[in-house]
Rosetta silent file (secondary structure, phi, psi, omega in degrees, C-alpha in Angstrom):
SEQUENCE: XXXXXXXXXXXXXXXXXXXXXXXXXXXXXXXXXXXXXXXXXXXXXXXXXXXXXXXXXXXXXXXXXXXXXX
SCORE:     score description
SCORE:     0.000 S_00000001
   1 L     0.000  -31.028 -176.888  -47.570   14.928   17.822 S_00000001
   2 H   -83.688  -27.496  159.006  -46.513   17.281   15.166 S_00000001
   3 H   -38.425  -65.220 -167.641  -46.094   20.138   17.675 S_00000001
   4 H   -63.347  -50.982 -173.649  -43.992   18.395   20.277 S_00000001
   5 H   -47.672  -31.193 -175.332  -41.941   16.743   16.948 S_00000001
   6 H   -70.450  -74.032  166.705  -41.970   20.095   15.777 S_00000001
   7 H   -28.049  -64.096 -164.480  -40.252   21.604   19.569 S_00000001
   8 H   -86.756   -5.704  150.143  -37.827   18.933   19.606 S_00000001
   9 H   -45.462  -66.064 -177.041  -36.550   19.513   15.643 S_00000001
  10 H   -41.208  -25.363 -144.960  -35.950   23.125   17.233 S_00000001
  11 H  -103.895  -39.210  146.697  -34.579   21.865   20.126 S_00000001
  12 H   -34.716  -56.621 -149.241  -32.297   19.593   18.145 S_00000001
  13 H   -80.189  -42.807  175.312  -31.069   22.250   15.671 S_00000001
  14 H   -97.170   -5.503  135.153  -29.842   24.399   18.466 S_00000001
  15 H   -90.246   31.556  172.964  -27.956   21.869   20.038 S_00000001
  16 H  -101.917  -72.178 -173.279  -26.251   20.900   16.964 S_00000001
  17 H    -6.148  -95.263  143.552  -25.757   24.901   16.575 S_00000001
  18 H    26.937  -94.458  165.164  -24.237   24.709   19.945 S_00000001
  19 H   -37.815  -65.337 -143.944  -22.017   21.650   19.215 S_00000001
  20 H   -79.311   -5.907  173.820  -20.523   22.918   15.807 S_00000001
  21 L   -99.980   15.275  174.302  -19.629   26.034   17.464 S_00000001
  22 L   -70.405  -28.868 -177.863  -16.983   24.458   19.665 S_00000001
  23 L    65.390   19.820  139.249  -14.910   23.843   16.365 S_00000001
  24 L  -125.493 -170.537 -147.796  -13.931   20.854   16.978 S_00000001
  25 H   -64.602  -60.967  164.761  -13.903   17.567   15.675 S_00000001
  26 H   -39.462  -31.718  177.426  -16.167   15.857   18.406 S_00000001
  27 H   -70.747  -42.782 -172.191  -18.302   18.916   18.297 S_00000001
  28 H   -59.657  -73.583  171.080  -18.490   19.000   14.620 S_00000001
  29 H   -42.475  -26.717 -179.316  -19.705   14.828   15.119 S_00000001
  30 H  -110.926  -23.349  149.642  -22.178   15.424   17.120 S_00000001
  31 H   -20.888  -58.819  176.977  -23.547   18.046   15.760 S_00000001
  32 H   -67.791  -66.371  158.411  -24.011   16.067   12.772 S_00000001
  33 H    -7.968  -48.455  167.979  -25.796   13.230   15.342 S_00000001
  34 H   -90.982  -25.368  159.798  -28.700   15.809   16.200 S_00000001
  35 H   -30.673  -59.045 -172.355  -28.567   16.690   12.899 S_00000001
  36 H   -89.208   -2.437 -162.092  -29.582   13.505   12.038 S_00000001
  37 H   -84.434  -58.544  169.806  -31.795   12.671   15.076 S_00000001
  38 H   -39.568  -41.081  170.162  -33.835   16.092   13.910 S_00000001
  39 H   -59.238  -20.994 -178.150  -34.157   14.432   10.138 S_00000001
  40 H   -81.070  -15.130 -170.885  -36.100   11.802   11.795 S_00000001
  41 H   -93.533   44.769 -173.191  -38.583   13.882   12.951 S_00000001
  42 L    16.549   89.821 -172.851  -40.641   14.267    9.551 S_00000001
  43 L   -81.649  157.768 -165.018  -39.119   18.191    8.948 S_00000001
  44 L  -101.051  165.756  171.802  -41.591   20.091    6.653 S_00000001
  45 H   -47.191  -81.234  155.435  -39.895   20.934    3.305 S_00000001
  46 H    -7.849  -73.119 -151.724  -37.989   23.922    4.608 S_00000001
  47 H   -96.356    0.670  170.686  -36.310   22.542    7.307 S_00000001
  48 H   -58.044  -62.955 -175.336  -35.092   19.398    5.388 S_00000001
  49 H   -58.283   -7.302 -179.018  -32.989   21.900    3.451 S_00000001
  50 H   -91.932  -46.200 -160.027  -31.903   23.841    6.348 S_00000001
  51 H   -56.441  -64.985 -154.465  -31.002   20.242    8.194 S_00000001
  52 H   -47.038  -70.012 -142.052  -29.273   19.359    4.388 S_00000001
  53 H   -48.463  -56.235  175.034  -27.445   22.920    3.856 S_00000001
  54 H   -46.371  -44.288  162.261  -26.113   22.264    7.821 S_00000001
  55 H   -41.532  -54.314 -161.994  -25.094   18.858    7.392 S_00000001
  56 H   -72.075  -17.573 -174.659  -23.246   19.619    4.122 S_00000001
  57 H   -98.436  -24.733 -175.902  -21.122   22.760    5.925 S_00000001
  58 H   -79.509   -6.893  161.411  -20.314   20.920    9.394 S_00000001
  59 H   -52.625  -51.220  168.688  -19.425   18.512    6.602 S_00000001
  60 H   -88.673   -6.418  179.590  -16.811   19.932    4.928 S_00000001
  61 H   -94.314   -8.874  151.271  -15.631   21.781    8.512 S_00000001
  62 L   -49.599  -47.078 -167.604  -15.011   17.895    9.309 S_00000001
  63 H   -96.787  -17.650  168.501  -12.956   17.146    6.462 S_00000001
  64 H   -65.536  -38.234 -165.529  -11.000   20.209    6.783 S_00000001
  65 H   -98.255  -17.983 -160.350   -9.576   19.783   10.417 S_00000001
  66 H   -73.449  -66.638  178.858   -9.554   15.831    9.296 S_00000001
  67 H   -10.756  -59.263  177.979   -7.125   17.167    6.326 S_00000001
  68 H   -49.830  -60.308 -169.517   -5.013   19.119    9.088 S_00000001
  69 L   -43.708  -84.475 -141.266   -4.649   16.280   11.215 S_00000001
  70 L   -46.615    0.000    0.000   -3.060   13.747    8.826 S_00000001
C-alpha cells in the first residue's frame, strides 16, 4: 500500500503542478484540491513540506489575482 500511495502522491503533485500552471484562479483551486487529496496519503516528512511550501505559494498566487479582481 505504501508504494501505490506513494505513485498516486506523485501522481497528485503533478497534476496540481499542471493545474497551477494555467494561472488562473480555477487552476490555482484545484491545484490546491490535489494538493490536499496528496496530504491524505500519509507523505513521508519531506514531502509534507514540499505539499506545505506548494500550498502556501499557490496560496498567495490566489490572493493576488483575488486582490486584482475586487
Amino acid at each position: 500500500h505504501a508504494r501505490i500511495n506513494h505513485i498516486d502522491r506523485l501522481i497528485l503533485l503533478y497534476k496540481a503542478d499542471v493545474a497551477a500552471t494555467k494561472g488562473t484562479r480555477s487552476g490555482f483551486e484545484i491545484a490546491l484540491d490535489y494538493l490536499d487529496q496528496a496530504a491524505k496519503l500519509n507523505p513521508d516528512e519531506i514531502e509534507t513540506e514540499l505539499i506545505q511550501k506548494k500550498k502556501t505559494a499557490i496560496n498567495e498566487l490566489l490572493n493576488m489575482i483575488k486582490e486584482t479582481t475586487k
